[in-house]
Residue, then its C-alpha position, 0 to 999 in steps of 0.5 A: x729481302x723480306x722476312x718471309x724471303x729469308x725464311x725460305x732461303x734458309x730452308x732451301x739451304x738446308x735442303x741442298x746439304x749447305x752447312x748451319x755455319x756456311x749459311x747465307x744468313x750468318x755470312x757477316x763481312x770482316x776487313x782483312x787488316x782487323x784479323x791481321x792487326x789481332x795477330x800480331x798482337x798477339x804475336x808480339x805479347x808472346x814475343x815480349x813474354x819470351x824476351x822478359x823470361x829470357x833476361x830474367x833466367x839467362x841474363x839478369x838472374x839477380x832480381x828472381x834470386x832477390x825474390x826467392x831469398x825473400x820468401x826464406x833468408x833473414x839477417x839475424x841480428x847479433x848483438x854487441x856486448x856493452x862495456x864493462x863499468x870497473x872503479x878505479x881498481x879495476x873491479x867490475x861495476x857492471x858487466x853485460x851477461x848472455x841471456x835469450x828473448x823468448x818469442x813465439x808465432x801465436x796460432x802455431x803455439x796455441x796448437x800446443x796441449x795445455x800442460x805445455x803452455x802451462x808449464x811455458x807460463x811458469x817457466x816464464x814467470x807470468x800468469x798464464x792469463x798473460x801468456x794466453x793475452x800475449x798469445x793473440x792469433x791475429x798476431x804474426x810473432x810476439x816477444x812473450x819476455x825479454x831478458x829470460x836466463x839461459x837456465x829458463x831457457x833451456x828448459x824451454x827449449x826441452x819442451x819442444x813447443x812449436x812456435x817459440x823463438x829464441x833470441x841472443x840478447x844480453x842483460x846487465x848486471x851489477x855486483x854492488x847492487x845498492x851500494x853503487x848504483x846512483x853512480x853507474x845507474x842502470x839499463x834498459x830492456x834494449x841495453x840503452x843507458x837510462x841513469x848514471x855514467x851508463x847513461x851518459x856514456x852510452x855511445x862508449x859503452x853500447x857496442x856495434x851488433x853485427x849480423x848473419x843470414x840465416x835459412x828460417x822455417x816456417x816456424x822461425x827455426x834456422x834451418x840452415x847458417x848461411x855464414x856472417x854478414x858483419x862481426x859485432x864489436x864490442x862496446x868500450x870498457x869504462x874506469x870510473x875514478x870511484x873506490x868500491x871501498x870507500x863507496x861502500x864506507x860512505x853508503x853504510x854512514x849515511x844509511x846508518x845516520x838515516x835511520x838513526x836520525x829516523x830523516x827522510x833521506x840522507x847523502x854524503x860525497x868524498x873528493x879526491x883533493x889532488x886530482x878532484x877525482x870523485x871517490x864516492x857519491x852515495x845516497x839512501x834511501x836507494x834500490x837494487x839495479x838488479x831488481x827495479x820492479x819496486x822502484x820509487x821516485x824516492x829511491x831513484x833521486x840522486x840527492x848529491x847532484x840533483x837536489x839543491x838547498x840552501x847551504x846555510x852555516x856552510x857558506x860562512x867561510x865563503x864570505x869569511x875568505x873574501x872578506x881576507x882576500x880583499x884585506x878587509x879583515x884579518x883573523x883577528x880583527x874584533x866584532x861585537x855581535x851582541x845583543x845576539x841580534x841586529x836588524x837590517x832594514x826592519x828585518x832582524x838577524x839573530x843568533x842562538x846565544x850572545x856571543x859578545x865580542x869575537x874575532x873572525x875565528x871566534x865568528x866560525x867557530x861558533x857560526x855568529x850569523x851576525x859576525x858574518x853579515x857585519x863582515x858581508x856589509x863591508x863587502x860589495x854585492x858585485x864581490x860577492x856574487x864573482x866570488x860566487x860564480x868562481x865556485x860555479x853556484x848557479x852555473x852550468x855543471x860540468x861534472x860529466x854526470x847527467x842531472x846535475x844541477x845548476x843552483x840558484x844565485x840571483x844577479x847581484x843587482x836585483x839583491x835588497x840589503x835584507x837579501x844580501x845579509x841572509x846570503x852571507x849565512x846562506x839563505x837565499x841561494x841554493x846549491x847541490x852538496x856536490x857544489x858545496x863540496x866542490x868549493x871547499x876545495x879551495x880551503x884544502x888545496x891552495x886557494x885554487x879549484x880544479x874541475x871534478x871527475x867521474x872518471x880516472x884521472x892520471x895526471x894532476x889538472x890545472x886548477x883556476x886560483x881563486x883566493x890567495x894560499x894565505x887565506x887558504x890556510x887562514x880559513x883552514x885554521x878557522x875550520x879546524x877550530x870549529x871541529x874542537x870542544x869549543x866549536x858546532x862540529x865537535x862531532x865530527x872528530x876523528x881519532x888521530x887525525x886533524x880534521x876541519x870543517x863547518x856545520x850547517x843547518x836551513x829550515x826547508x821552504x814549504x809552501x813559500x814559507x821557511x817551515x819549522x819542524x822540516x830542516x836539513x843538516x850537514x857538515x863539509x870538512x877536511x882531512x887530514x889538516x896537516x896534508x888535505x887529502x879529502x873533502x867530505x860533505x854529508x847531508x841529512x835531510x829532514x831528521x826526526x826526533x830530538x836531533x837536527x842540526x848539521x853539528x848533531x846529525x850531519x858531523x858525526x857522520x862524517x866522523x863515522x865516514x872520515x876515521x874508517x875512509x883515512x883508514x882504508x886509504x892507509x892514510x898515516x894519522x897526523x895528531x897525537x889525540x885519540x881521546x875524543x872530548x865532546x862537551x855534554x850540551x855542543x854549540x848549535x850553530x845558528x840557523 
């Protein structure tokens, strides 16, 4: 058909009536089985529409109701309550005290007048430059500050800010402050262990937070308490085997030795003798865990237990006690340590004063670095370095107390006779004043060293015998001589009690070299003499001024300590002397 055809067809078509839709032209021919195919597609999209929503909201009603408490239920999370921290008395070191988190939903708050958010800022204790910073609008929830107190709070909550959230939390506190906190140490922000026995006794100490589901707005207010989802569960309670007092005692001694010495730091140490409990572990400088805005590095190191040195004089009864044990020497066997020097390998060794002939006591007392290296030279290096690894210098410390450090002894194969020499009076091996204390223990108790605790111990530990008790006592009597008129330590005597130990002095190593205006002091002892019942150990680290040997800075510290420590400890005297005599110019001991 041409086109002309069709025109006149159409024409004809709508002549006779025939419908624009009915038309010829647009008759187009479609299959049956397509039209048929598309319905019954149709048909079973709509079928299987209607069997999902019947299984949804007849049969299986769970997952709609899953979606639906997602748009409105939360888990709040309730915190645990962390662990007290008490001494051996039961008073609280460190408690945990109810406290709020404040957050906020930035674009609902910031719809609030100025005056309100101002007032928030102070409330908050933050510029309100920082409240505007925190308050940023692309953010959906924003803690403004952590740890606020309930008082704070409450008058947060008056202000009826849109927007701001409260949470329960908790804040540790502790009431020695100062005095105690490089033994406890401190928490973080999130209540976790950062220093001290709370650090390392987080798992006891942290709790178990529970949880309840709640109904929150859009806000974040709870509009409705759905009930609890688990109870939280306290955090175990922890007794430390430290005494407040006698912490407080150590504290105040070595604070007041500090700064009288005008040193850049100071330390002290006392053991319980019998059951090797630490009773008080203090340091200065120090800070207030209640307030650590300011906190140095200075202020945060644990001098006790962290830092090392090398002993110097403290060690000479050490290498007296081998020297008995093994029958080398007796107390009073004869040594000349004249001209007041003597050289080792082209190296010399010298005293302060010619003491001339002395015997092993005499050696002690008046702290003869030739004395000591003339009774080394006649002891083997092995010896020597088990002697060493009995008393723990350079090992792995199982204190139970984080940071505590390991010291340095070199193996005994690798020592030159110049080496060994100047290990003998202290040099060249390092320990913790903890370490040194803890191997006087063998003096004070019968030639046995038992293990040290940080915590409560209620029954005696077995100890690992490391000399006999006859030399025990030997050297015992030597120590007590050294703090008498006659000996370096004259300082350290007490009034009424007997009381034994050895001073020490060690120039610091600066720059590779020994330096000559920086030294520490200390002094490790005993009391009482007629029945040990502490060991005391004090440093004083580089003293300033005309004072700075361990006799004149670190001894009548721990006097100061020892006198008011027995006291409190209702520790009955045991001499008849209270007139202290202290020469006008005290043996120095040699460094």
């Amino acid at each position: 058909m041409s086109r002309g055809e069709r025109r006149t067809g159409a024409r004809v078509a709508a002549s006779k009536g025939v419908a624009f839709s009915k038309s010829p032209v647009l008759a187009v021919r479609v299959p049956n089985w397509r039209s048929r195919l598309v319905l019954f597609v149709l048909f079973a999209a709509f079928l299987g529409l209607g069997v999902r929503a019947l299984w949804l909201q007849g049969m299986s009603t769970q997952f709609l109701q899953k979606q639906g408490k997602s748009r409105y239920e939360r888990v709040v999370e309730l915190p645990a309550a962390r662990g007290k921290i008490m001494d051996r008395n039961g008073q609280v070191l460190a408690s945990s005290l109810p406290v709020k988190a404040v957050a906020a939903f930035p674009k609902e708050v910031l719809k609030e007048p100025a005056e309100k958010l101002a007032e928030l800022a102070r409330l908050l204790d933050m510029p309100m430059a920082e409240l505007r910073t925190k308050l940023d609008p692309k953010r959906t929830y924003v803690y403004l500050k952590r740890q606020v107190e309930m008082d704070a709070v409450e008058k947060i909550e008056k202000l009826k800010i849109d927007g701001i959230d409260t949470r329960k939390e908790y804040k540790r506190f502790y009431p020695q402050g100062e005095v105690m906190t490089h033994l406890v140490g401190f928490t973080n922000v999130e209540d976790v262990g950062q220093e001290g026995m709370e650090l390392f006794h987080q798992k006891n100490l942290m709790g178990v937070p529970g949880s309840r589901r709640v109904i929150r707005d859009r806000l974040g207010h709870i509009a409705e308490d759905l009930g609890m989802f688990r109870e939280p569960h306290e955090g175990k309670d922890l007794t430390l085997s430290v005494d407040s007092k006698l912490q407080y005692i150590a504290f105040t001694s070595v604070k007041n030795a500090v700064e009288k010495f005008n040193a850049q730091a100071g330390g002290a140490v006392v053991l319980d003798v019998q059951t090797g409990e630490v009773l008080a572990m203090a340091n200065y400088p120090t800070y207030n865990p209640n307030d650590r805005s300011k906190l140095t590095g200075a202020q945060l190191r644990n001098r006790v237990i962290t830092d090392t040195f090398e002993p110097g004089s403290t060690i000479k009864p050490i290498t007296v006690a081998l020297g008995l044990e093994t029958r080398r020497i007796t107390p009073d066997t004869v040594f000349d340590v004249s001209p007041g020097y003597m050289m080792v390998t082209g190296k010399r060794i010298r005293d302060t004063h010619n003491y001339g002939v002395r015997t092993v006591g005499g050696i002690i007392q008046k702290s003869s670095n030739i004395g000591v290296v003339k009774i080394a030279q006649m002891i083997p290096q092995q010896e020597m370095w088990e002697m060493y690894t009995k008393l723990g210098y350079g090992q792995a410390p199982r204190f139970g107390f984080p940071g505590a450090t390991a010291g340095r002894v070199r193996p005994w194969k690798s020592w030159r006779p110049i080496e060994y020499a100047n290990m003998a009076f202290g040099h060249g091996l390092s320990v913790s004043l903890l370490q040194m204390a803890r191997s006087y223990m063998i003096f004070a108790r019968q030639g046995d060293i038992i293990p040290l605790s940080f915590l409560k111990v209620d029954e005696e530990p077995i100890g690992q015998q490391v000399i006999s008790p006859r030399t025990a006592a030997q050297v015992r009597t030597m120590l007590e001589s050294v703090v008498g008129p006659e000996g370096t330590a004259s300082k350290a005597q007490v009034a009424g009690y007997r009381v034994g130990g050895k001073t020490g002095t060690a120039e610091k190593i600066v720059n590779g070299r020994y330096s000559r205006t920086d030294n520490i002091g200390y002094f490790v002892g005993i009391a009482p003499m007629s029945k040990p019942r502490f060991v005391i150990a004090v440093m004083i680290d580089n003293p300033r001024g005309a004072l700075r040997t361990g006799g004149s800075v670190a001894a009548p510290t721990a006097a100061d300590l020892a006198a008011n420590a027995l006291r409190a400890a209702n520790v009955p005297p045991d001499s008849s002397i209270t007139d202290i005599i202290i020469p006008e110019e005290p043996v120095e001991e040699s460094l």
